[in-house]
BAZAMI-272263 format. One line per field, with one value per residue (C-alpha): chain; x, y, z; residue number from 1; residue in three letters. Coordinates in steps of 0.001 Angstrom, whole numbers. Layout:
<recs>
lumgu: A_...
c1: X_...
c2: Y_...
c3: Z_...
lummi: NUM_...
zami: ALA_...
</recs>
This chain:
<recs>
lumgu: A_A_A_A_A_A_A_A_A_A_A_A_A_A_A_A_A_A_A_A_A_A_A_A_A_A_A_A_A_A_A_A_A_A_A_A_A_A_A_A_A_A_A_A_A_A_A_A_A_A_A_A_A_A_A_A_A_A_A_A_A_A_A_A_A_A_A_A_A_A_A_A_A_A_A_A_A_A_A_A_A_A_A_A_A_A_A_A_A_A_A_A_A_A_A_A_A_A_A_A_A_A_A_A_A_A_A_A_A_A_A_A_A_A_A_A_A_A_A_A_A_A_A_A_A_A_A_A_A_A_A_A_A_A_A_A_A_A_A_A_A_A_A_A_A_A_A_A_A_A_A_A_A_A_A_A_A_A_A_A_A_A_A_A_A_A_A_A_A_A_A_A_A_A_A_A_A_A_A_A_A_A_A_A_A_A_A_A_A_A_A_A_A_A_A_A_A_A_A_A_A_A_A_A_A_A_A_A_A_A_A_A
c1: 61360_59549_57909_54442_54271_55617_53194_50444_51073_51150_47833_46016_42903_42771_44892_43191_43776_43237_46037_44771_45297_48959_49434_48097_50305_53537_53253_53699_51881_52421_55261_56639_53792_53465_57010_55943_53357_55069_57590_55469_53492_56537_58009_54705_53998_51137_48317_46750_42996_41257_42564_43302_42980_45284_45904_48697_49083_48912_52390_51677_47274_47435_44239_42503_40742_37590_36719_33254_34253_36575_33734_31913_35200_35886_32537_29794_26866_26232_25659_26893_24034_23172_25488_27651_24442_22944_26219_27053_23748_23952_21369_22798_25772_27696_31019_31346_34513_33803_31940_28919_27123_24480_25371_22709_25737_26667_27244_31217_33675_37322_40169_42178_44931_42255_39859_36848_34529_31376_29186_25417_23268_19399_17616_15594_13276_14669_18044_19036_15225_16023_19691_21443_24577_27023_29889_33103_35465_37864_35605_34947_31155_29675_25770_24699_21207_19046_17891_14812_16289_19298_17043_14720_18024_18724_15859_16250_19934_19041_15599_14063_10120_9572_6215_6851_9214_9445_12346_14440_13906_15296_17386_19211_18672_17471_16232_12346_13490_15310_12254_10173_12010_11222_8209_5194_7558_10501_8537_6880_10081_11711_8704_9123_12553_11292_8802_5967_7131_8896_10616_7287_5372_7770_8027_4081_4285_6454_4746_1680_3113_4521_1150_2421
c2: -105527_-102664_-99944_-100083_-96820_-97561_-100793_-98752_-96146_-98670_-100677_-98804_-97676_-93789_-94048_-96384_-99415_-102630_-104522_-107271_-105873_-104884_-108530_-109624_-107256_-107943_-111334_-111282_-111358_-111183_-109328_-108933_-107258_-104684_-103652_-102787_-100692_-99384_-97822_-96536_-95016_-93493_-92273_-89774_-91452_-93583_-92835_-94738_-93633_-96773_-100228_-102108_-98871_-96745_-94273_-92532_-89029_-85984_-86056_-89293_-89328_-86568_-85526_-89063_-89788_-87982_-87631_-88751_-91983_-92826_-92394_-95727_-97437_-96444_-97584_-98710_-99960_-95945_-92660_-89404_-87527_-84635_-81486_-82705_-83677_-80506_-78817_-81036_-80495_-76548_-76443_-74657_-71727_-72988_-74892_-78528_-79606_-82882_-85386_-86458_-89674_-91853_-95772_-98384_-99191_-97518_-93725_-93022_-89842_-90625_-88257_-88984_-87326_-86941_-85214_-86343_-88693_-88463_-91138_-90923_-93961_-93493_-96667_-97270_-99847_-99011_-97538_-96737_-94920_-91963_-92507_-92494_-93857_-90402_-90416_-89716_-89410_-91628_-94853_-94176_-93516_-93486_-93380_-89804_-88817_-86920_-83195_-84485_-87368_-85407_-83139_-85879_-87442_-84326_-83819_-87340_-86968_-83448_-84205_-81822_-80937_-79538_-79477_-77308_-75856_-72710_-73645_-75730_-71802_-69809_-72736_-74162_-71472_-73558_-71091_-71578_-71934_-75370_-76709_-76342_-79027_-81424_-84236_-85914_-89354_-88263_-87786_-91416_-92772_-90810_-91362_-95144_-95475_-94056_-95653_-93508_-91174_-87603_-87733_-88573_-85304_-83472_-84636_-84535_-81300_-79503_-81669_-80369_-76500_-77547_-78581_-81904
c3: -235319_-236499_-233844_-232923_-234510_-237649_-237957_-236575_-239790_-242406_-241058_-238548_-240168_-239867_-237311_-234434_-233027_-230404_-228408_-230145_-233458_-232522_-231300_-235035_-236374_-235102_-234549_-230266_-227013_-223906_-222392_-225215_-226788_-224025_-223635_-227919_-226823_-223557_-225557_-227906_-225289_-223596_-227106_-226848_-230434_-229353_-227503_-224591_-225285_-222724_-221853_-224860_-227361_-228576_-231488_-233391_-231902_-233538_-235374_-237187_-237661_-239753_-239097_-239894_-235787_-235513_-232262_-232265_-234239_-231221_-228647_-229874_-229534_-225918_-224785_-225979_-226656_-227322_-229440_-229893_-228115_-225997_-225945_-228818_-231014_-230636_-231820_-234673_-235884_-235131_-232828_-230287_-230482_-227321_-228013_-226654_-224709_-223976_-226087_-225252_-225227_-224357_-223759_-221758_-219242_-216405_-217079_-216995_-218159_-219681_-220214_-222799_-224868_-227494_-224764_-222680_-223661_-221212_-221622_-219948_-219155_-220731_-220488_-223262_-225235_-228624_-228214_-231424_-232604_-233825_-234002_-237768_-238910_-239829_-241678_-240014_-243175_-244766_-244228_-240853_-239385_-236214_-234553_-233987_-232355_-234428_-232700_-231343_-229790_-228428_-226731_-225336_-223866_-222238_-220921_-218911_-218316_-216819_-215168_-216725_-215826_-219527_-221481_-224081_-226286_-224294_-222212_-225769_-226640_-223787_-221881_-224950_-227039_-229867_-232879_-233858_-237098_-235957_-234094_-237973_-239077_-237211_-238560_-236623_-238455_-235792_-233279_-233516_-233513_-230867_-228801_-229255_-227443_-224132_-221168_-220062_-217900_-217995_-221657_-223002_-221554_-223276_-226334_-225897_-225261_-227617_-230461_-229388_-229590_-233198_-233912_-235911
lummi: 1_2_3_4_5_6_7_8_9_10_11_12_13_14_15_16_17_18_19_20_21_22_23_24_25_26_27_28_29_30_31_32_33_34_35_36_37_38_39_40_41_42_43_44_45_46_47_48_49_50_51_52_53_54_55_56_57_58_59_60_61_62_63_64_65_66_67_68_69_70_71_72_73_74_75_76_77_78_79_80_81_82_83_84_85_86_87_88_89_90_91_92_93_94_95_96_97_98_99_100_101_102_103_104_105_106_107_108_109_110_111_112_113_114_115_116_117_118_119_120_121_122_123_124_125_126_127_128_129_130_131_132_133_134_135_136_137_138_139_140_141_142_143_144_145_146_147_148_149_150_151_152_153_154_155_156_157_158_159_160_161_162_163_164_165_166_167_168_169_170_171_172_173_174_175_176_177_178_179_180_181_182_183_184_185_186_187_188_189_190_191_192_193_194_195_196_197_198_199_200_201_202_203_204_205_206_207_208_209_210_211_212
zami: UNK_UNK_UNK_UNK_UNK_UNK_UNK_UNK_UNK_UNK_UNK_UNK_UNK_UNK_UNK_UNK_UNK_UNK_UNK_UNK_UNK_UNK_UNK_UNK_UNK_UNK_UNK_UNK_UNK_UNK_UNK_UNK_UNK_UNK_UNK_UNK_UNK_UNK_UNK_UNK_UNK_UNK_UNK_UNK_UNK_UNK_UNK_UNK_UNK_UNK_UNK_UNK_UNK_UNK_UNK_UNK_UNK_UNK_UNK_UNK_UNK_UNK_UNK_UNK_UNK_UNK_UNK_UNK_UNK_UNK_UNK_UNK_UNK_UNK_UNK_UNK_UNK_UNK_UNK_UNK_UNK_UNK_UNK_UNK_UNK_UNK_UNK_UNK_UNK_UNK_UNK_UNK_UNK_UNK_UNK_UNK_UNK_UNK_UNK_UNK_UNK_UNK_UNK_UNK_UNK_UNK_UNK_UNK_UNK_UNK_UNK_UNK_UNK_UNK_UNK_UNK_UNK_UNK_UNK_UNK_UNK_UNK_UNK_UNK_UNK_UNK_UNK_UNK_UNK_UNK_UNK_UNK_UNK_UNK_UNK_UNK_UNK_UNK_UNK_UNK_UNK_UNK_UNK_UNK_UNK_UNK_UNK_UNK_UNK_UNK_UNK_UNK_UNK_UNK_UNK_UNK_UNK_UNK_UNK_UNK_UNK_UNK_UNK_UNK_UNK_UNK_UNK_UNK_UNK_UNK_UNK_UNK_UNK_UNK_UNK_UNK_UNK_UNK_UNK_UNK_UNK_UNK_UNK_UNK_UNK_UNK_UNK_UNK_UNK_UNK_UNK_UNK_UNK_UNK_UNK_UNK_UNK_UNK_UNK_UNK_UNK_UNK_UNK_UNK_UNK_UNK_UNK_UNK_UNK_UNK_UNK_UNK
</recs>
């Protein structure tokens, strides 16, 4: 019978995959299944990432997981959001370690070979306003908060009393010339996700300063 890493090569798509999968794959279940992926594991050419997914590490991906990809498969329902966002879309200078999300379950971190994944609960009546679907290379993609709705996320996941864009500016160190392009069209949808309450002063707020 062939390795779990050698059938994960040949089928796993850029380089992820489910138990289930691997059951589908190499036509067992059971105990048999998990001694597969046990050895696999041990062999340090698999990856346990969460319960029930794993990956090809480093030697045999070849470059093909993308981080941010992986963090809707670990948990979900959820977006790339906060720190990360902001990053990705160059809004702020700092570096991000861990990848950050935003889910409507309970907030939870996981370390994984990969790295961490931190996911943040934001309740919400539209979750995925002001979200878009990103490309992740190869065929892969993954939901990524626009800027606006990154920092209105932050905002909540932080508690932050802001009502302006004074503090985006000195806090996160978010360049004016990043808060121009934003569009009174974002902020109606941002502003649509969220209940009355804190996020909504600020996005009040710094709209108002933007004068859109």
């Amino acid at each position: 019978m062939q390795t779990v890493t050698e059938i994960a090569i040949e089928r796993a798509e850029r380089g992820i995959f489910t138990r289930e999968q691997a059951a589908l794959w190499a036509g067992s279940r059971g105990a048999r299944l998990d001694a597969l992926l046990k050895r696999g594991v041990a062999s340090g050419e698999v990856w346990r990432i969460h319960r029930g997914l794993y990956c090809l590490s480093d030697r045999y991906s070849q470059g093909r997981i993308n981080p941010l990809e992986l963090a809707q498969r670990i948990h979900g329902p959820s977006y790339v959001s906060l720190e990360t966002a902001l990053s990705h879309h160059g809004w702020i200078p700092e570096a991000v370690q861990a990848v950050t999300s935003v889910t409507l379950g309970r907030s939870r971190t996981f370390s994984t070979p990969i790295g961490l994944f931190s996911f943040t609960r934001v309740p919400q009546r539209r979750f995925l306003s002001g979200v878009r679907r990103a490309s992740a290379g190869g065929g892969g993609a993954f939901f990524l908060a626009t800027p606006l709705k990154a920092l209105a996320d932050h905002v909540y996941a932080q508690r932050c009393d802001w009502h302006s864009s004074a503090p985006v500016v000195e806090s996160l160190r978010v360049e004016d010339e990043s808060l121009a392009e934003l569009t009174g069209e974002l902020f109606d949808e941002v502003m649509s996700a969220y209940k009355p309450g804190r996020v909504c002063r600020f996005l009040a707020g710094l709209r108002k300063d933007l004068r859109l």
